[in-house]
N, C-alpha and C positions, 0 to 999 in steps of 0.2 A: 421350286426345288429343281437341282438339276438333276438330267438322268442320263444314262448311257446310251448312246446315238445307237446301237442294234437294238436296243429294249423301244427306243422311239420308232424307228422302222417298222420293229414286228407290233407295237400297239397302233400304226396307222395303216394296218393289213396289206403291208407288202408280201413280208413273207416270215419264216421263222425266225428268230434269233440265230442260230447258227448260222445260217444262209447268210441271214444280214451281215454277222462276222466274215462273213467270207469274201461278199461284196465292198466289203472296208477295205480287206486286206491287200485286193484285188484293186484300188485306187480307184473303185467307179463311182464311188459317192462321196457328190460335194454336199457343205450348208454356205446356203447363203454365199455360192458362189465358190468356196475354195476345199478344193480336196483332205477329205480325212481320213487317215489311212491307223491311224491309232486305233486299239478297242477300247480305252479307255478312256476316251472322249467323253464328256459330258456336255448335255447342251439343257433350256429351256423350252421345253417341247411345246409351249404357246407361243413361241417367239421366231423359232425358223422353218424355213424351206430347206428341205432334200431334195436333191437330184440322183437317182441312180441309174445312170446311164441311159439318161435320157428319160425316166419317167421320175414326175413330179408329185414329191408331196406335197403339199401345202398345211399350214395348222388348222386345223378344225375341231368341233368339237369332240366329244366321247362318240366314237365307232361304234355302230351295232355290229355285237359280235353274229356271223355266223357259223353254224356247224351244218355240216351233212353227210349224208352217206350214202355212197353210190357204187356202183353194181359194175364196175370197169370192162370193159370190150377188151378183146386183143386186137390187139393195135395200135391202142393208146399209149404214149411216152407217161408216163408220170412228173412233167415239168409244165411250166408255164410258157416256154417257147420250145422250137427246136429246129435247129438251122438246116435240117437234112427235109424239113417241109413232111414233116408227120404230122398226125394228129394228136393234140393233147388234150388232159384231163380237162382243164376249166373249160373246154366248148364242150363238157356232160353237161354242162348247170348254167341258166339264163343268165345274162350278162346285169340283170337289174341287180344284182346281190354284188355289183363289185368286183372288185377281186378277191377272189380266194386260191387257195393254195393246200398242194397235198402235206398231210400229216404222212410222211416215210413215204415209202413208195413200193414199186410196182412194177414190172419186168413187162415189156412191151409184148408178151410172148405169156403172159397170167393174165388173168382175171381176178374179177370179183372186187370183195371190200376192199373201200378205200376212203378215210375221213378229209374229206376239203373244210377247212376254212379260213377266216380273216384275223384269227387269234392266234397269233404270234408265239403269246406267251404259253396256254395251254398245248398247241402243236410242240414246240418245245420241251415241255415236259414229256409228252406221250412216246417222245424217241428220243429223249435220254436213257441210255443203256439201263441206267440201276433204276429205271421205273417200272423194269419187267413185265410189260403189259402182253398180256396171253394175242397170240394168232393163231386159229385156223385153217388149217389147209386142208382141200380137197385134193388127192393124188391120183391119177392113174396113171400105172406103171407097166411096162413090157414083163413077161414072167410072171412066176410064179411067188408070191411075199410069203416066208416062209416063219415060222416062230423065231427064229435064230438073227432073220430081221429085224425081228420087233423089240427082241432083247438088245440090239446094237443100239437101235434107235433111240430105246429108252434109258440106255446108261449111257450117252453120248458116242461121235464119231469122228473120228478126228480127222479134221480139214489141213488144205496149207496152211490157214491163221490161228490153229486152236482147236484145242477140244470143243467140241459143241456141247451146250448145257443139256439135261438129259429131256427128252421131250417125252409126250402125251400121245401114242399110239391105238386107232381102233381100226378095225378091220371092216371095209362094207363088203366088198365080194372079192374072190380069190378064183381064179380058173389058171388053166395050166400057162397062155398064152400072156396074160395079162390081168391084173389087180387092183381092186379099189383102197386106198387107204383116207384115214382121215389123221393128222398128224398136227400138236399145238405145240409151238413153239413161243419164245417170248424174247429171244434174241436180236437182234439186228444186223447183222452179217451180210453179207452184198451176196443174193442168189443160194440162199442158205439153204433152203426146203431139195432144189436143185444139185446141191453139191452134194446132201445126202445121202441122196438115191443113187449118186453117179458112188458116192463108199460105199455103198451096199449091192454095188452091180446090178443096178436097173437105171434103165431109160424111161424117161418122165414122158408120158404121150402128151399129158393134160394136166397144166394145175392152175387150180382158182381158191382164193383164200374166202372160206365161205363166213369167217368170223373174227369181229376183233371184239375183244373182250367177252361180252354178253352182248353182243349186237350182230344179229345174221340177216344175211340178205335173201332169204327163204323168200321172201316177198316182195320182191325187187326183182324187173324183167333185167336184164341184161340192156345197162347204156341206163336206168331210170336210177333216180335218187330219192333221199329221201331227207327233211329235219330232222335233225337230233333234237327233244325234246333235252331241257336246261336240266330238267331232274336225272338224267343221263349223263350227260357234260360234268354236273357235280360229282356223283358217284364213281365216272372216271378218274377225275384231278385228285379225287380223294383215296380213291384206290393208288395213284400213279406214287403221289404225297408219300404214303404208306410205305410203299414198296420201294421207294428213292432211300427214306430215313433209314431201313431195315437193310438194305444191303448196303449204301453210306457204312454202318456199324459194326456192320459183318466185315468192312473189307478194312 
């Protein structure tokens, strides 16, 4: 059967579908020698060699997939290179597991949760926009968070790209100089949690996302990881399924 050269990439754990779209489009991956720049490409995924950009796939057999979760430092990029000589996510997790690769990412300047792995296809889903999967954030802010806040927050705030969808506010502590908040969002917007605080005139001191989904890093040092247990993985893709069909309908 033939299959779509980015669905062959992300099942020999390069990296996501999208990504691989983008590395097509971008002329950096050959098969078997000659650049494909199509996404509509189909090939037999027993039968060729990828090149992208200099890293080799070869055909092999069914990939163990991996998942995990780890506990992000600041400092770390969320990429798997980075030509400014940072530090990135994949040196959190032992090099025997391959490569893996972040599901969405992470602001070199946040912390906390962030899912690595070699599944293509499930990272793909979990950051498609209409899979609305819940995040977590921990905030502390300069000032005072006041109820008039929390009602912005929760009926949305409008950015330069858009109304933001309305999120999930709790309060851990409030003093007059500066605030604890806890805020769930399920968006995807570049620096979203950030842009919020900057509508509602506060300065973000600290923020770490302490939660994606029903998965918290309560127990997890700072820089450690952890498996995703398969019986989690499923309940994700299936939750993800759900919420894809249901606003697919909606819109």
């Amino acid at each position: 059967m033939l299959i779509r050269l980015q669905k062959i990439i992300a099942d020999r754990g390069f990296c996501s579908r999208r990504k691989a779209e983008q590395y097509i489009l971008a002329n950096k991956v050959k098969v078997d020698g000659e650049i494909i720049n199509q996404l509509g490409a189909k090939f037999d995924d027993s039968q060729i060699t990828i090149d992208i950009d200099g890293h080799i796939l070869k055909p092999e057999a069914q990939h163990q997939k991996y998942y995990f979760l780890i506990n992000k430092p600041c400092g770390f990029v969320t990429s798997m290179s980075d030509d400014r000589g940072r530090k990135t996510v994949d040196q959190l997790i032992p090099s025997k597991y391959g490569r893996l690769f972040p599901v969405g990412r992470l602001d070199i300047n946040t912390s906390g949760a962030l899912i690595m792995t070699n599944d293509g296809d499930f990272a793909n889903l979990v950051m498609h926009p209409s899979s609305s999967f819940d995040k977590t954030y921990q905030v502390e802010i300069d000032g005072r968070f006041l109820s008039s806040d929390k009602t912005r927050l929760e009926k949305g705030v409008m950015l330069e790209d858009g109304l933001t969808a309305p999120a999930k506010v709790s309060i851990v502590t409030v003093a007059m100089d500066h605030s604890i908040i806890n805020i769930t969002i399920h968006e995807g917007k570049n620096r979203e949690v950030r842009r919020m605080m900057d509508a509602i005139n506060h300065r973000v001191i600290s923020l770490q996302r302490i939660r994606i989904g029903n998965m918290s890093i309560a127990k997890l040092k700072t820089g450690q990881y952890a498996q995703i247990p398969l019986t989690i993985i499923d309940k994700i893709r299936a939750k993800c399924i759900y919420n894809k069909k249901h606003n697919d309908y909606k819109g």
